[in-house]
C-alpha positions in Angstrom: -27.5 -36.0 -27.0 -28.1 -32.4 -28.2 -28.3 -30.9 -24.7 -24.6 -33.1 -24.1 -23.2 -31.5 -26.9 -24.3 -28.2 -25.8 -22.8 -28.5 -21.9 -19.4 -29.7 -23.6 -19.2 -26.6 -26.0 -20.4 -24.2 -23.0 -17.7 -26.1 -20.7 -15.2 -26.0 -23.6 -16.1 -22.2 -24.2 -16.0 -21.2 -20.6 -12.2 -23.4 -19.9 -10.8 -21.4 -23.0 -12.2 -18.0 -21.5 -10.8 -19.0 -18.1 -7.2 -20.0 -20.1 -7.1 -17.0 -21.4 -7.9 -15.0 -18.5 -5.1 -17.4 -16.4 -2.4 -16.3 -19.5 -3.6 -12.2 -18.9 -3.0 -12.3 -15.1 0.0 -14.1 -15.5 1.7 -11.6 -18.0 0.6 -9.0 -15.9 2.1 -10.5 -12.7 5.2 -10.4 -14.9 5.3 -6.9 -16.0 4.5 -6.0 -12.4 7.6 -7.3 -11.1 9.3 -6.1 -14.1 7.9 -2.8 -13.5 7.3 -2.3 -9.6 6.6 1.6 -9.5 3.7 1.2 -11.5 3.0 -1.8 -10.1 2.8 -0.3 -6.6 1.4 3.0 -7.8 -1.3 0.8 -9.6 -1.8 -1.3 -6.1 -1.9 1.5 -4.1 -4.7 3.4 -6.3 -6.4 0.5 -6.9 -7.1 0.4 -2.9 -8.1 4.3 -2.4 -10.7 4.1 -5.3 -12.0 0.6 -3.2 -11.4 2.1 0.1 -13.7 5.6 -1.3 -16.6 3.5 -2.8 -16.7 1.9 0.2 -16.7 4.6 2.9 -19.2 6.2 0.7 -21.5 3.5 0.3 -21.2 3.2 4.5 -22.1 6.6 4.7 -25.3 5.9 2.5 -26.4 3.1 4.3 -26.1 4.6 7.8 -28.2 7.6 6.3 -30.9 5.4 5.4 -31.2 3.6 8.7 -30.1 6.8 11.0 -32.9 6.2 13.0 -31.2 2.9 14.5 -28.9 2.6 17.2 -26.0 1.5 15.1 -26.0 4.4 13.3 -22.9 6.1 14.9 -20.6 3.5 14.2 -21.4 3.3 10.5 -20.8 6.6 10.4 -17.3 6.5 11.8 -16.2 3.7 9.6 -17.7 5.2 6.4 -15.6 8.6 7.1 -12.4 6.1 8.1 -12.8 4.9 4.7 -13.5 7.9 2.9 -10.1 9.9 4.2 -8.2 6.4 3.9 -9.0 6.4 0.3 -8.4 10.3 0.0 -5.4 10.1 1.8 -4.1 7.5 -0.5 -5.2 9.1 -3.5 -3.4 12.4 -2.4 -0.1 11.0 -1.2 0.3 7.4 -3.1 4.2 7.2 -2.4 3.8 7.4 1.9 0.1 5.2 1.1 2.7 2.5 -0.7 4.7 3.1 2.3 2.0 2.3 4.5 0.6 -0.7 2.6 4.3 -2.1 2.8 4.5 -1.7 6.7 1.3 -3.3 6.9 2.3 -6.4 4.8 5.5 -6.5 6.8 3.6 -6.3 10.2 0.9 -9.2 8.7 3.6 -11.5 7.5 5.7 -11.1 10.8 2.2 -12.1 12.8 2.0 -15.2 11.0 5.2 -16.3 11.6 4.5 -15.6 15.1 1.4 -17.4 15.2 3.2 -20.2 12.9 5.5 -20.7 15.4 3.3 -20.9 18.8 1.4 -23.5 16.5 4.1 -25.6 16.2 5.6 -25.6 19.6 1.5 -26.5 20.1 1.8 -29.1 18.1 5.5 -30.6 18.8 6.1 -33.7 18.0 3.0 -34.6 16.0 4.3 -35.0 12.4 4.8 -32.2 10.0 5.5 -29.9 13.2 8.9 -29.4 12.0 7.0 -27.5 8.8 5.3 -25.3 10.4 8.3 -24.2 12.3 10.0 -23.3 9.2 7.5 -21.8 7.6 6.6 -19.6 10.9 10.8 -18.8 11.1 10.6 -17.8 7.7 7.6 -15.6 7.9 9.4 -13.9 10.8 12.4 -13.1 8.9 10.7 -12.3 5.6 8.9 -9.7 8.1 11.9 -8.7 10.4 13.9 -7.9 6.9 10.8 -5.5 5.8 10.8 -3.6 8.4 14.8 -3.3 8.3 14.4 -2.3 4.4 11.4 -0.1 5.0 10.3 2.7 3.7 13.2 2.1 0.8 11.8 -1.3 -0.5 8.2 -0.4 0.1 8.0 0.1 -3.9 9.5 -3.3 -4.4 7.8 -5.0 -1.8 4.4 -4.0 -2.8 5.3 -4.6 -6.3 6.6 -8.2 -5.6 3.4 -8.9 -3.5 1.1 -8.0 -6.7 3.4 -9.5 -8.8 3.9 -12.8 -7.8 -0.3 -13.1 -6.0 -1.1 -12.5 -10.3 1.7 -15.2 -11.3 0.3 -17.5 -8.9 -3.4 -16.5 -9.9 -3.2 -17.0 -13.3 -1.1 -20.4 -13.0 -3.9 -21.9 -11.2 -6.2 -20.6 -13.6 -4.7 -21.6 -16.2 -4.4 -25.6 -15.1 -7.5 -25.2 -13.8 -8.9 -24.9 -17.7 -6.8 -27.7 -18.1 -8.2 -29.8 -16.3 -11.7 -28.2 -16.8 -11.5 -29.0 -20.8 -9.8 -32.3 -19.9 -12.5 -33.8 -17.8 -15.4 -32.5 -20.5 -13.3 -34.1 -23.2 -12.9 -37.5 -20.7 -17.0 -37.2 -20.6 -17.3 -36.7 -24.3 -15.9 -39.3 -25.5 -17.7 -41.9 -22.8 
């Protein structure tokens, strides 16, 4: 009994820590599209300081196992890293630039996949779905590029903004649902 009630507090405890994790990234995802420049400036940042620990970490590891043949190549891609991040750290407004192109590029690649898979897939059901979805993503990507470099703040922004909306919605039901199913087992 003792060990039941202690699983339903710790669930309990750990929903309500989720909630209120959910309700954080979901305010934030707010002020990020109400505020895109530091949104993107944020975004942007937050990449170069991943990108540096990274490259440096490669550069670590392939000093400690130089005496391998793969050596080279760890090299290479720990210096990549290292100047990505300096480069964004040094000129954030062409790296949020950059990072906009990219996402333009990525979502205009789905579409294109999107839409091979549903010619591949014409006239199973729900074909007509992907189709939209992969005309969509071409578009979405085709206007990007027409708005680029000028919306790249918005864009980048937008992407943050709405990932954290999204994120903390689903966390949030989650602990919902969480504290709903430990109550459901409580009371059994």
């Amino acid at each position: 009994m003792e060990t039941t009630i202690a699983t339903e507090n710790h669930t309990k405890s750990a929903a309500n820590w989720s909630l209120a994790l959910g309700v954080l990234i979901l305010l934030l995802g707010i002020v990020a599209l109400l505020v895109p420049t530091v949104a993107a400036l944020a975004a942007n940042f937050a990449l170069a300081w991943i990108a540096l620990a990274i490259g440096v970490l490669q550069l670590i590891h392939a000093y400690q196992t130089r005496k391998k043949s793969h050596t080279g190549w760890q090299v290479v891609t720990g210096l990549l890293n290292v100047v990505i991040g300096a480069l964004l750290l040094i000129y954030p407004v062409q790296g949020i630039a950059a990072i906009a192109l990219m996402l333009g590029a990525l979502i205009f690649m789905v579409g294109v996949a999107e839409l091979l898979l549903a010619f591949q897939r014409r006239p199973a059901p729900g074909w007509g779905w992907v189709l939209a979805s992969g005309i969509v993503s071409v578009l979405v990507g085709v206007l990007i590029g027409i708005g680029w470099p000028g919306d790249a703040f918005l864009l980048v922004a937008a992407y943050v903004g709405i990932s954290m909306i999204f994120g903390g919605i689903w966390r949030i039901m989650m602990s919902f649902a969480i504290r709903n199913a430990a109550a459901a087992q409580a009371s059994r």
